[in-house]
N, C-alpha and C positions, 0 to 999 in steps of 0.2 A: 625422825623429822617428818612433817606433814608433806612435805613435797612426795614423799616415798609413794605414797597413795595419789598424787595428782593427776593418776591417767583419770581416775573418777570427775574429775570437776573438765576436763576436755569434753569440748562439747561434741559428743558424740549427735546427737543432734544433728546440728549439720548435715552430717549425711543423710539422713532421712530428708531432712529437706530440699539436698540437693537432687534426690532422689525424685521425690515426689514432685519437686517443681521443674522437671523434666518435660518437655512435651513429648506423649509418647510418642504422635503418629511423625516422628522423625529417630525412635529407637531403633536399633536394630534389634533383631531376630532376641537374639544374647541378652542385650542389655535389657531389654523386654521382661525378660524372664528374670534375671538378677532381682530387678523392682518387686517382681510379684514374690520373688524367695525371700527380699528383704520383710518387705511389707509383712508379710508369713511369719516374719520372727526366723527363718529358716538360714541361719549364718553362713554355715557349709555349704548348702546350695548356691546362696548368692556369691559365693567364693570362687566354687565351680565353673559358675554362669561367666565371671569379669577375667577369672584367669587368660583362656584364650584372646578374649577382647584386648588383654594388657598388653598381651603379648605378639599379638599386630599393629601395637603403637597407639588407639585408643586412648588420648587422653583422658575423657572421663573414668573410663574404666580403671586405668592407672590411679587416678586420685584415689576412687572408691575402693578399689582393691587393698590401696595402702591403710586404708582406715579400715576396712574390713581386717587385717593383718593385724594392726596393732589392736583393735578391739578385742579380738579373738585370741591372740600372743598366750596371756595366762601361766607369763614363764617362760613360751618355747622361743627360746635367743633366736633359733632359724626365723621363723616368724617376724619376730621384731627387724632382725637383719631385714628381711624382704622391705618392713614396711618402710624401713630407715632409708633403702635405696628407692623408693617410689615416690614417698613424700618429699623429698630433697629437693628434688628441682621445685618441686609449687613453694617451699618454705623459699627459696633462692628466690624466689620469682617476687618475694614482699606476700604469701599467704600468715596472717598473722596466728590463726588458730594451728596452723601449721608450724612455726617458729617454734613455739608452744611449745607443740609436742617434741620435736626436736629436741627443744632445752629439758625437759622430762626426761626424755631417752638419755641425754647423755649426762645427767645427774645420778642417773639410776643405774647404768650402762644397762640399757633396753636396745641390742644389737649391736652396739657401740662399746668400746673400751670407756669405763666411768672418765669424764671429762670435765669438772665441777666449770674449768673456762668456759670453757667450750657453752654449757649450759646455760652460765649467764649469759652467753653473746646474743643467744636465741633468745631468750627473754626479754632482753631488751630490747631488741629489734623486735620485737612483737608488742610489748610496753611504750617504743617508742611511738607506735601506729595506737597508740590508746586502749587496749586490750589488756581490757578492765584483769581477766582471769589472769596475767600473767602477774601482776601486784605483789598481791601475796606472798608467791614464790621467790619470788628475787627480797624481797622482805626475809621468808626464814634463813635465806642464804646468807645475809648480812648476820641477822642472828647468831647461827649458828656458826658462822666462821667458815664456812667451808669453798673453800679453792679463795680465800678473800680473808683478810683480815677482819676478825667481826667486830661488829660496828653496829652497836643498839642504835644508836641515833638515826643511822640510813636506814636502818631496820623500821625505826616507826616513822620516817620517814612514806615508807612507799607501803607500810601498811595506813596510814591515815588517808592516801591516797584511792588505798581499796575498799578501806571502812566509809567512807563518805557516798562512794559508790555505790554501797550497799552489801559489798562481797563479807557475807561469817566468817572467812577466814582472817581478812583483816582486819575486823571488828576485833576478832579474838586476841590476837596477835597484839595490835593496838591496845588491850585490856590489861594482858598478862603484865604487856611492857610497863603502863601506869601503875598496875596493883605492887609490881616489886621497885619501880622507880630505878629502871634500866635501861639508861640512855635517854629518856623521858624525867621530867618532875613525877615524882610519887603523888599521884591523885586519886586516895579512892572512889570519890566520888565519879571522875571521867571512868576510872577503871569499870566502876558496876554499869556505868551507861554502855561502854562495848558489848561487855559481857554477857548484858540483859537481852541487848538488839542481837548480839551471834546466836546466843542460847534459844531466843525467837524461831530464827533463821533453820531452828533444828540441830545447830550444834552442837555434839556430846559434850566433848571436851570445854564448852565455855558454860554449860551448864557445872560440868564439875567446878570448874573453876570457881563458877559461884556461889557454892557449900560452900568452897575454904573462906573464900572474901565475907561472908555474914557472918564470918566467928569476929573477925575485925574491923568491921564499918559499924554506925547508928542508926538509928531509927530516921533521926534526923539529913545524915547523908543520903540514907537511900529515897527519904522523898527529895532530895533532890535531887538527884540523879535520875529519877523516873521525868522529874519537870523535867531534866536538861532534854533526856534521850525523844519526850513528847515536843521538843520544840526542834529537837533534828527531824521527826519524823512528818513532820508539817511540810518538811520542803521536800518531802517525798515523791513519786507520783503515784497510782492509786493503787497499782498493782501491789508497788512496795509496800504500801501502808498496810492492803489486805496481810501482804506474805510475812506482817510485825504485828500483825492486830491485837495478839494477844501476850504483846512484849511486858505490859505492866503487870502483870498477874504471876509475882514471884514463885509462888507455890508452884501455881500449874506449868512454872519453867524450870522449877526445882526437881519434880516429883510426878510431872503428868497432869493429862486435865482428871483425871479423877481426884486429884487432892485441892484442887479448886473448886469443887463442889461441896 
């Protein structure tokens, strides 16, 4: 299941931002240095730098730490444990990129005894606050049935939700669901349209997916399916448009830009 991998789509982000949009001449000593380890690419260090910080009560440091924790995790449960107890209160508090992570850990058991409830709770408290990343996930839960009765429909449900958004993964998901007519009408046409926009987006898996689908769509369906997915992407804004520009060019999404030349 793609949730498995979801610490990838956490915006680890964030933290550099919150990093960087720090004013220094109110750091301390510590946190000063953290910045410049982060900055550095230097993970260890900036670990070093926040641990004491965390540990004289330091809320930022505490945040940063715990996301430093789980970035760095890589498998070690201790690890994840730490970050699990650091992050908890800002997820409590309504942090939604927070919530997130949360429902990732305890889907995974990342520090946590696997808790599939448990995981939806946090997703939707973080989906409830619009948090587009969490879509997806609570989508393959439906999917997949797990801690839930599954349920294609609520599946594409909260993936059409994410695909509209712009998120590959719900594109995809959204795709799969049309191509096999799973809980969704079977549409190939809608299906090549997700499939085309994920595969865009850099998606492996919705690239694969769209070898199998051109054994069984037409010439016919897939120009329209390029019209359809050119009149979603009209109400794009421009960023999006750049990050799908080269949506319509099957080859070079099948195969690479080299088989489009």
């Amino acid at each position: 299941m793609e949730i498995g991998m979801a610490w990838r789509f956490i915006r680890s982000a964030s933290l550099l931002l919150i990093l960087l949009g720090t004013n220094s001449t109110t750091l301390s000593a510590g946190m000063d240095e953290a910045l410049a380890a982060f900055s550095a690419g230097d993970y260890t260090a900036t670990i070093e730098e926040l641990e004491p910080l965390a540990g004289q009560g330091d809320p930022r440091a505490k945040l940063l730490l715990g996301r430093m924790y789980f970035m760095t995790a890589n498998g070690d449960q201790s690890k994840y444990r730490d970050s699990f107890e650091l992050l908890l209160p800002f997820a409590e508090a309504g942090d939604p990129d927070l919530q997130l992570t949360l429902g990732v850990m305890y889907h995974n058991g990342f520090g946590v005894e696997r808790d599939y409830g448990q995981a939806l709770y946090w997703l939707r408290k973080s989906a409830d606050q619009g948090y587009v990343d969490a879509y997806p996930l609570i989508g393959e839960i439906y999917a997949d049935g797990e801690g839930v009765a599954k349920d294609k429909t609520e599946a594409a449900r909260w993936y059409l939700l994410s695909a509209n958004a712009g998120d590959i993964r719900g594109q995809y998901g959204l795709g799969i669901l049309h191509m096999r007519g799973n809980g969704v009408v079977r549409d190939l046409v809608l299906a090549h349209r997700w499939l085309r926009l994920s595969a865009a987006g850099g998606y492996d898996r919705a690239r694969q997916a769209l070898r199998e689908l051109t054994e069984s769509i037409t010439p016919k369906q897939i120009a329209e399916a390029k019209g359809d997915g050119a009149d979603w992407l009209e109400q794009r804004d421009d960023k999006t448009k750049q990050f799908f520009a080269d949506f319509h060019d099957l080859e070079k999404l099948l195969h690479g830009p080299e088989a489009a030349q």
